[in-house]
N, C-alpha and C positions, 0 to 999 in steps of 0.2 A: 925538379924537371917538369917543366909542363908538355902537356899532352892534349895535341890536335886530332880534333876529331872535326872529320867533313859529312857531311849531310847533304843529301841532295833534296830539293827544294819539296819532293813530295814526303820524306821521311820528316823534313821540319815543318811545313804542315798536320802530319802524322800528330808530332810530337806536341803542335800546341795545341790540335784539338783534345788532344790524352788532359792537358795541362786543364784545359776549361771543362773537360769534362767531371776533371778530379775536382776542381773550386763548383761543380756544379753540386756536385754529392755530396761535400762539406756543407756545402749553403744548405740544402736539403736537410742534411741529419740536423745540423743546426734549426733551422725552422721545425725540424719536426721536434725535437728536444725541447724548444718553447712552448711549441701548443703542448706536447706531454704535459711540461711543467703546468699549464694554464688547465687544462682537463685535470689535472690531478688535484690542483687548487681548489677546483671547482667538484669537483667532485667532493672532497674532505670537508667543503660548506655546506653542502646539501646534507651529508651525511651527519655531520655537527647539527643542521636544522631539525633531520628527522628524527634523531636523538634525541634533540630536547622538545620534540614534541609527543614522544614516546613517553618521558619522562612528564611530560602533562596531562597525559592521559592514565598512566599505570604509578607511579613512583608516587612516594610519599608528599604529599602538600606541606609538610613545614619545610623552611629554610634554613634551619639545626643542621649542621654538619657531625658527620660521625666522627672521625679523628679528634680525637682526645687533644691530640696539638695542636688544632687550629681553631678551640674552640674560641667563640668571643669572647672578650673579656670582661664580662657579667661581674665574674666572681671575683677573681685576682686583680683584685683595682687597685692596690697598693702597688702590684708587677707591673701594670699598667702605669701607672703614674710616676713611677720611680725614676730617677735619671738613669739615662742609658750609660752603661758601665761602671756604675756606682752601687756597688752591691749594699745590702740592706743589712746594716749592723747587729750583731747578734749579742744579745744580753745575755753574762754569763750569772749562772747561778750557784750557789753554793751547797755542796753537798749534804752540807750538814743538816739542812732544815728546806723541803720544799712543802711548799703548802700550796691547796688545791681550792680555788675558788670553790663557794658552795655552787648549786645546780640544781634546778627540776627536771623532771622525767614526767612526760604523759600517762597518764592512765591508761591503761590496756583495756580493749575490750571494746564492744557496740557505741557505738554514738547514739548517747539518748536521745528518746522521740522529742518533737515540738514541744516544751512546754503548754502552749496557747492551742494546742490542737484540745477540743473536746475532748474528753474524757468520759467514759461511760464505767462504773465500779461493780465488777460482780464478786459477790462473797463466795468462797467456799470454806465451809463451817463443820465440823466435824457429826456426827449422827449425835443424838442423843446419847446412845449409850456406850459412846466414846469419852463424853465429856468426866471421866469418873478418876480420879486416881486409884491409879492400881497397886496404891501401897495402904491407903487409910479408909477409901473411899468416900472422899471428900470430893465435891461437884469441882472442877475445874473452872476456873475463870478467863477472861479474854483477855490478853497482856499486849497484845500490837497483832501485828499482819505481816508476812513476809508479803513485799511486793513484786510483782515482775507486768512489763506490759508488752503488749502485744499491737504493732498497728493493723487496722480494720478500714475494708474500704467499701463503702453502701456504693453499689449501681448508679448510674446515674438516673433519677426519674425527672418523667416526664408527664406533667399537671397540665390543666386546661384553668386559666381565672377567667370564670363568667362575671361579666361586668354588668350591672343591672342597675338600667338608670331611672328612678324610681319616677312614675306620672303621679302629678297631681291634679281635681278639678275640686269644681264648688258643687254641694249638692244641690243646690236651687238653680242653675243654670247650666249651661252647654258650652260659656263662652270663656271660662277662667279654667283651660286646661294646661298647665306645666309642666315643664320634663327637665330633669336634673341635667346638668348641661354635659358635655361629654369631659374628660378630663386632657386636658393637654399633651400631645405626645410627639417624638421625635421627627413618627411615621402616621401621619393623620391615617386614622380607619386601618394601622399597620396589623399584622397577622402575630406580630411577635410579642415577647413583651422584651421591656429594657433589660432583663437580665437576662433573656434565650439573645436578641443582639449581641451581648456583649462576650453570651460563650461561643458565639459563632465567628465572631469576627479576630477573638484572642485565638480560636480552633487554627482560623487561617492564616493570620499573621505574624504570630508570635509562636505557634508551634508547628506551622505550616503544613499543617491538616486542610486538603481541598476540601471544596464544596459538597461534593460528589459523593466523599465518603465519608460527610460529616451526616447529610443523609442518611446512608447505608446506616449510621449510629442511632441518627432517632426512631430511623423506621425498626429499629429488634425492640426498643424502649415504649412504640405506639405514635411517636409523632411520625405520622405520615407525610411528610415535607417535598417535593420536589428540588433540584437545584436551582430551577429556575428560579423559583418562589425567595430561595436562599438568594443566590446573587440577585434579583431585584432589591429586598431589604437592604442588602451589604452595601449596595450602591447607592441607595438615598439617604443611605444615614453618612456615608463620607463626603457626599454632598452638603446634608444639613451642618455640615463641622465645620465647614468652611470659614463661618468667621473667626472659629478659634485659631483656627490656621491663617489665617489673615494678622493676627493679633501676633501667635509666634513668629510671624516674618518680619514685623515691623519689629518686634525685641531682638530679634537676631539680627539686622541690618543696623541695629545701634551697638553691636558689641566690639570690643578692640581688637579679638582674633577672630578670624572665620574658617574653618576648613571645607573645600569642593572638593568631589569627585562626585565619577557618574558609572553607569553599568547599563546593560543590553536590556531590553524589556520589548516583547515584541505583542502585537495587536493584530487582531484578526481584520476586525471591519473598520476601518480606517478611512475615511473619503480619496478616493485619486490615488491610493497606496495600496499594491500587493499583501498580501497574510505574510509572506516570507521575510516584507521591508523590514530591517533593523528600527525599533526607536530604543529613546532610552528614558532612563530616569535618572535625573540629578539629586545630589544628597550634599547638606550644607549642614553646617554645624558650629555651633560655640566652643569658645575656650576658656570663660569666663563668664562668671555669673550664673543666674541658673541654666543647665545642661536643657539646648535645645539640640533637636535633630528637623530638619525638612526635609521633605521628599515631593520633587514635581515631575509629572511627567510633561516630555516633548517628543514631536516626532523628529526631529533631528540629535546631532552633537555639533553644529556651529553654533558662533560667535550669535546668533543671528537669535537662537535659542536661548544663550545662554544669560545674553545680558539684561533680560528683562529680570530674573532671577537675583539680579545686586544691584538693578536699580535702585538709587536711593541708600545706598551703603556709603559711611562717612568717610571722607579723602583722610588720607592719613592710616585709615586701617590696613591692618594687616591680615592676609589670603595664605593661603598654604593650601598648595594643590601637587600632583606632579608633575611630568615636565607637558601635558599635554598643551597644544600651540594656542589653543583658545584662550587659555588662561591669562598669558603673558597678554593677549590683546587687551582682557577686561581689565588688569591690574592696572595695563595705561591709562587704557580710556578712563580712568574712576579715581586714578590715584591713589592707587594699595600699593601698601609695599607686600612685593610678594615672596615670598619664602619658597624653599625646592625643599625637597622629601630626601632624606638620605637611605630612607627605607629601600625607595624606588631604585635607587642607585647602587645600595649594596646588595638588591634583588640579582642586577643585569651580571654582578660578579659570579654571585652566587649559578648562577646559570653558567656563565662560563668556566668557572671551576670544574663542573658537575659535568661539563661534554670534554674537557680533557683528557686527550688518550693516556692509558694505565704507562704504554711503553715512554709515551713522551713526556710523562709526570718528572718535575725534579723536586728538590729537597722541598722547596718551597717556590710554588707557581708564583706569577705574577697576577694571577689574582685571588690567589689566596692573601699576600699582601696586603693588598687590598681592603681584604675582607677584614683581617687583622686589626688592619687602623682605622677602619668605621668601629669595629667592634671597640678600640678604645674610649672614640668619640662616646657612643652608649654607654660602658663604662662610667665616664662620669656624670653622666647625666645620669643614671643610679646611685650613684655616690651621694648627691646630690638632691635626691626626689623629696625628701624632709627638711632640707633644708633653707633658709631664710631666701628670700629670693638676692637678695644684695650677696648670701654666701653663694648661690646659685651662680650669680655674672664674675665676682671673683676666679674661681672654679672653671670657668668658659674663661673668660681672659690670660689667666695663666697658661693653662695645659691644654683646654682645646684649640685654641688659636697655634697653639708649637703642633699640632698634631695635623692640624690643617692646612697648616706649610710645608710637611712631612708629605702629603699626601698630594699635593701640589708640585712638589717635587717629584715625586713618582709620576705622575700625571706626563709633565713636560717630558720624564726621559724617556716615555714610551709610546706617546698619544700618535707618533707619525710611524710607529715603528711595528704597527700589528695591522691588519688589512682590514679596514675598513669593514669589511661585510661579513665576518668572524665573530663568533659572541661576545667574545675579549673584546673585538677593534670597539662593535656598539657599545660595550660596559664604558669603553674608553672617552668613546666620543659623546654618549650619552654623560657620563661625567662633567667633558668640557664645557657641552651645551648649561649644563645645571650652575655652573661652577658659581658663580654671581649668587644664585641663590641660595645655596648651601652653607655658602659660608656666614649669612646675614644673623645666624640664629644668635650667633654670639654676642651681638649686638644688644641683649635685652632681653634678661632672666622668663620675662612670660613668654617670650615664643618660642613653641615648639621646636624639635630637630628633624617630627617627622608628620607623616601625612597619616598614621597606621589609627588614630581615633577615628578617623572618618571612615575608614576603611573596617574596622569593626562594628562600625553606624549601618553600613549600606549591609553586611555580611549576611543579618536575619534575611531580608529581601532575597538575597543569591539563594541562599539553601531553600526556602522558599519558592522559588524559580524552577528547582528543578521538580518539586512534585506538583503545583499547578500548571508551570509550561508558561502558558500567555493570558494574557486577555484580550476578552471580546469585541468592547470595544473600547474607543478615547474613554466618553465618560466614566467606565470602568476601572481602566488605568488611573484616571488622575484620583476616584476617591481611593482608589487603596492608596494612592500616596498620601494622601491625609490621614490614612488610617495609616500604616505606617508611620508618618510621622508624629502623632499619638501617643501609640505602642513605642516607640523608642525612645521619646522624649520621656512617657514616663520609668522607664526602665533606667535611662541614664540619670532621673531624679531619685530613685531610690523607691519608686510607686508601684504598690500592683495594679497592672493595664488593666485587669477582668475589674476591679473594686470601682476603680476609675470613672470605666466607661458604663458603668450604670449608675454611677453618680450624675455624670456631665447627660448620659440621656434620660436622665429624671429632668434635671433642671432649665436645659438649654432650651426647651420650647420656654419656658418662664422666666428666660430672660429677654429685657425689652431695650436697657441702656449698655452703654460703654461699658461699666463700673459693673454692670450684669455678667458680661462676657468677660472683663478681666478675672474677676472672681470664679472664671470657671477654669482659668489654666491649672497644669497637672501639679503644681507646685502651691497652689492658692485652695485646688478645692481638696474637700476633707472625703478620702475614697470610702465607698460603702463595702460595709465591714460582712464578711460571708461568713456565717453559721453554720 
């Protein structure tokens, strides 16, 4: 049965302003429901940002995760490498008879001192009227020595060598007077000698002892020194090095792999530039042959800086940097193949792992995944580390290539699916962008999978950085980059820097040819041996 209902013209009026008033307050919650959603969005980014900027200021600096279950897999490289769902056969043994490979076991107890360290022998010898036997009295005899030692450690002092350059004349005239001629030095007329240099300079940059309190040390010992006095010396002699530094760029601009990266470094007196302006210092290195490190400074990080630093590096070589944009330019421009860092890329995970909320954690995040399958990649590249380089690319061809597709895979089902400006989304899209490069290593047992030698290259500098701070000025900056480069070049050859650099600053004013100054690199010259 239907049912008429009449309305007069101001009730149905009435009734459709009710109508648009009610689609008015729908639209409403509804728009307000969006911005909530987009404030809440935005807000949970911010809050993920300040987290993990909390976590760079206070939280632990390794990238170790604590869960037992998601650690990389380092160790369990057979789990790793095993086909999935094909369980690992178990050998049975017989009860009758197990036998236990033999084994050694470490020695307990102190770790003896240096052998090569000096030794000084004190006796102690019983009195005279000890030495008696107390059954026949018969004189006792000396049969060995119980030994124990003890390390001892002399203050450091501080001498003055007067240098006395002896005159000669003739007794019968006035006109035949000679003077021994002065002897050749790093620092003409310098205040130091080569081996206060070289404890000053390994004070600052290999154990990152500033200037300031390297003073405060001499001055309790009697050398009265200023900084100034110090940083003057420090800066001529990184100057004077320069052609060795000249020499290690041209060896390293001929090697097959190179590794860049760069780091902050800031200058006070700088022409046309603020104290506050950022510059930086670049840091380049070998992957073959003998172990070089350089270090230059620039007042910038463009292209514009960077490429006078590979000028002159052979087409065909190979770069490994991370994903930073300069890079990709110089690899064109010079024709590297350039490599990506998986370090870098399992860092960006690692970070998003670490701002996921406890409540929104499941069994296994999507970037913990991640984490997992880089961690296999590494895996075999420790499997691997002794081994032939031809079993090396094997190794890569097989199983890191299936792991790479694996990973690729993941990539594609998620890369549109997390929001861009989220730690995830960057781990994500930082991935995409790399992708080309990451996968290249497989390519050719000598190249690396990651950028992390470089980045242990440049690390003395950083820790370094935070108890000097800055420098004064350009010229300052660039020779610590030579001293730096030095100090680490000999460090990655297996040299001590202090033996070193009083070696190269005895000889380097005395060399005059090419063949003078090849013979002074850290691999060539023979370091002066400290007593």
């Amino acid at each position: 049965m239907t049912t008429t209902i009449t309305l007069t013209s101001d009730e149905y009026a009435a009734l459709l302003a009710e109508r648009q008033s009610w689609l008015a307050d729908q639209q409403l919650v509804h728009t307000l429901t969006q911005q909530l959603r987009v404030v809440t969005v935005e807000r949970d980014l911010l809050k993920q940002r300040v987290d993990a900027f909390l976590r760079q200021l206070f939280a632990a600096k390794s990238e170790a995760r604590a869960n037992p279950a998601q650690r990389d897999l380092f160790i369990n490289e057979a789990e790793a490498l095993a086909p999935a769902g094909q369980p690992v056969a178990e050998e049975s043994i017989p009860d009758a008879e197990v036998q236990i490979a033999p084994h050694s076991r470490k020695k307990r107890g102190r770790k003896p001192l240096d052998p090569y360290l000096p030794r000084e022998i004190v006796r102690h010898e019983l009195p005279e009227s000890e030495r008696v036997c107390a059954h026949d009295g018969s004189p006792l005899v000396e049969i060995g020595a119980e030994i124990s030692e003890q390390l001892d450690i002399i203050p450091q002092q501080v001498r003055v060598i007067q240098h006395q350059r002896i005159k000669y004349a003739c007794p019968c005239c006035d006109d035949s007077i000679r003077v021994t001629p002065a002897p050749a030095r790093i620092i003409p007329k310098g205040l130091l000698t080569e081996a206060a240099l070289a404890w000053v300079i390994t004070g600052k940059y290999q154990d990152g002892l500033p200037l300031y309190r390297q003073a405060a040390l001499l001055s309790r010992f009697g050398g009265d020194l200023s900084r100034s006095t110090l940083a003057a010396s420090v800066v001529r002699v990184g100057h004077a090095l320069q052609p060795l530094i000249n020499l290690l760029r041209d060896r390293l601009l001929e090697a097959d792999v190179i590794h860049g990266d760069e780091t902050v470094v800031q200058v006070l007196k700088e022409p046309g530039r603020a104290a506050q302006t950022k510059s930086y210092l670049w840091v380049q290195m070998t992957d073959s042959g003998p172990p070089i490190r350089l270090f230059n400074y620039t007042p910038g990080r463009g292209r514009s800086q960077g490429q006078p630093l590979y000028e002159g590096i052979k087409p065909g070589s190979v770069l490994m940097s991370d994903g930073y944009e300069v890079y990709n330019g110089l690899a064109a421009g010079y024709g590297l193949i350039h490599l990506g860092c998986w370090a870098h890329a399992r860092r960006y995970f690692v970070e998003a792992e670490a701002a996921q909320p406890k409540p929104a954690r499941v069994s296994e995040p999507l970037a913990t995944r991640f984490i997992t399958a880089i961690g296999q990649l590494y895996a075999i590249e420790s499997r691997t580390k002794d081994a032939s380089p031809e079993q090396r690319l094997q190794f890569r061809q097989t199983h890191s290539r299936e792991i790479l597709a694996n990973i690729e895979t993941l990539l594609l089902q998620h890369l549109h699916g997390v929001m861009p400006n989220s730690l995830l989304g960057k781990a994500l899209h930082y991935l995409s962008a790399q992708w080309p490069k990451l996968i290249r290593f497989v390519e050719n047992s000598h190249w690396p999978i990651d950028n992390n030698a470089c980045e242990n290259a440049i690390r003395p500098f950083v820790i370094g950085r935070r108890n000097w701070l800055f420098s004064d000025t350009v010229g300052g900056a660039q020779a610590s980059a030579n001293l730096y480069s030095l100090i680490e070049t000999c460090k990655a050859n297996g040299i001590d820097p202090y033996g070193y650099l009083i070696a190269v600053f005895r000889q380097l004013p005395l060399a005059k040819t090419a063949e003078d100054f090849e013979a002074l690199l850290p691999w060539q010259l023979t370091p002066t041996v400290i007593s």
